[in-house]
Structures are given as C-alpha cells and as structure tokens.
C-alpha positions in Angstrom: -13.2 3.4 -2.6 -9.7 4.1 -4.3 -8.5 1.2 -6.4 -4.3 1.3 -7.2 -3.2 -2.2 -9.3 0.8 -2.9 -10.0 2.9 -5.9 -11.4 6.0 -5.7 -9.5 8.9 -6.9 -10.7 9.9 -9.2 -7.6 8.3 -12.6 -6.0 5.3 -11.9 -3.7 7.5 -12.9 -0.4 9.8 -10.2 -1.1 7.1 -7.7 -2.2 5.2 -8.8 1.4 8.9 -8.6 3.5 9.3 -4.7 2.0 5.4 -4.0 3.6 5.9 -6.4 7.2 9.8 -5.2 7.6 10.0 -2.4 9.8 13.2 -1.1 8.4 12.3 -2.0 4.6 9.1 -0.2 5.0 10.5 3.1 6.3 12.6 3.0 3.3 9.5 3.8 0.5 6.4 4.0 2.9 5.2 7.6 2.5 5.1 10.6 2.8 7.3 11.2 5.7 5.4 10.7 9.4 2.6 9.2 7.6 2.5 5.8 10.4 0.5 2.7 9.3 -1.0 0.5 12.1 -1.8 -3.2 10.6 -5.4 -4.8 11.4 -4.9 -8.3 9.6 -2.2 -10.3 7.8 -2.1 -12.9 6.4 1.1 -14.6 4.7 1.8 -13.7 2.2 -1.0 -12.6 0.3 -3.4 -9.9 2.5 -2.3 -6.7 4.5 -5.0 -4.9 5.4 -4.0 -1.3 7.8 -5.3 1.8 8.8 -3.8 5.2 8.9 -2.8 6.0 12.6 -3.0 9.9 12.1 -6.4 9.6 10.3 -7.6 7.3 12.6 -10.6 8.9 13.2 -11.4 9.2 9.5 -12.2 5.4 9.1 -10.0 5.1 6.4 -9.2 1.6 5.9 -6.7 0.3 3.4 -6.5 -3.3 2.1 -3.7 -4.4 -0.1 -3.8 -8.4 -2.2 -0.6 -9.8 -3.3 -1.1 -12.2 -5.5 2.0 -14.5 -7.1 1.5 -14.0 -11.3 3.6 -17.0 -12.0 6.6 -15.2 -13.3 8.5 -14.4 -10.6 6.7 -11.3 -10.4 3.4 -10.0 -7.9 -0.1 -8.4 -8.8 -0.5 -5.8 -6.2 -4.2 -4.7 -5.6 -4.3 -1.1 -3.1 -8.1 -0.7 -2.3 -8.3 2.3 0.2 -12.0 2.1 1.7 -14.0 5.5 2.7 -16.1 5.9 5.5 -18.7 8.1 3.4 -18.0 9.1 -0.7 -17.6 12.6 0.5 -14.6 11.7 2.2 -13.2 10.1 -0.9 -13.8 12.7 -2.9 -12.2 15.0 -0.6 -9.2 12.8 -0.5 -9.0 12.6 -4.4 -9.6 16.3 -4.8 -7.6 18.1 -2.0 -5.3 15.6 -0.6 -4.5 13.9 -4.3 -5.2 10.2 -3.1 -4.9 8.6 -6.4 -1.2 10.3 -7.1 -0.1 9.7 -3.6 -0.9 6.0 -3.5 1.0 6.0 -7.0 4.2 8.0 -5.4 4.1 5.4 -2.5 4.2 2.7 -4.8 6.6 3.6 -7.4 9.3 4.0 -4.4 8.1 0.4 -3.8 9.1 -0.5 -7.6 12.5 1.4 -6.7 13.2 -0.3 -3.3 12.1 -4.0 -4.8 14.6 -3.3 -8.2 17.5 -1.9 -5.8 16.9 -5.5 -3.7 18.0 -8.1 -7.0 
C-alpha cells in the first residue's frame, strides 16, 4: 500500500463536505476524468472509494479524517494494491506518491479559499 498523511487547516466536516460534495469535489479531485466511485462512508470520519477507470485493477483507496482538536483534520490516504507489483508499477511509472500529493495540495487550496 501507499500511505499519504496531512493536517489540514479546516474542521473535519468541512474537509469531509469538499470529498462527499459533488460540485466541491470536481473543484480539486484529480487529474482531470479521473472518476471516483465510493464503497463506504461513514460521517464524518471514513471514505473509502475505488477508481472507476481502474476498476479492474483492485485498487482500493481508504481515506480517515480524524478531528485534531484545533480546528484543524489529520487526513490519512492509504491506497491498497491488489499484488506489490502493481504498487510498484504505480509508484514507478504512474508517480502514485506525487499524484496523491498534487490531489491533495489542491485540497489545502480549495479548504483555505473556503474561510
């Protein structure tokens, strides 16, 4: 698996409204055409979604909000691989690690753009 941690500067039921909120998601999900299909939820600490275009893959994505006391969130990304070959090839040729990073620092940008 792929593990991506982040304090975010915003309470956890914003940072789980910009995931659940079709039109806030579009605005930092990415990259572009990259769909997300949710599994489980569970307000609002637990997101768990796969990738609809890898599908197939068995690529499964669970994300953990958890409230840090200070008005801001601890956001856990742990993207789970069907076999470590497939995590390998998605750190080596599709740049997992940077891409989850991307994603999230438009998250940061949406959630500061929101106070």
């Amino acid at each position: 698996s792929i593990v991506v941690n982040r304090i975010l500067q915003a309470p956890r039921t914003v940072v789980f409204q910009a995931w659940t909120d079709p039109k806030r998601l579009i605005e930092w999900w990415g990259p572009e055409g990259n769909r997300i299909q949710f599994n489980d939820v569970v307000e609002p600490e637990l997101l768990v979604f796969t990738h609809v275009e890898d599908h197939a893959s068995g690529l499964r994505t669970i994300v953990l909000l958890a409230d840090s006391g200070d008005g801001t969130t601890e956001l856990t990304m742990r993207k789970i691989f069907r076999t470590p070959e497939a995590r390998d090839l998605a750190v080596s040729t599709h740049r997992a690690v940077e891409g989850a990073n991307g994603t999230l620092d438009k998250l940061e940008a949406l959630l500061a753009s929101l106070h």
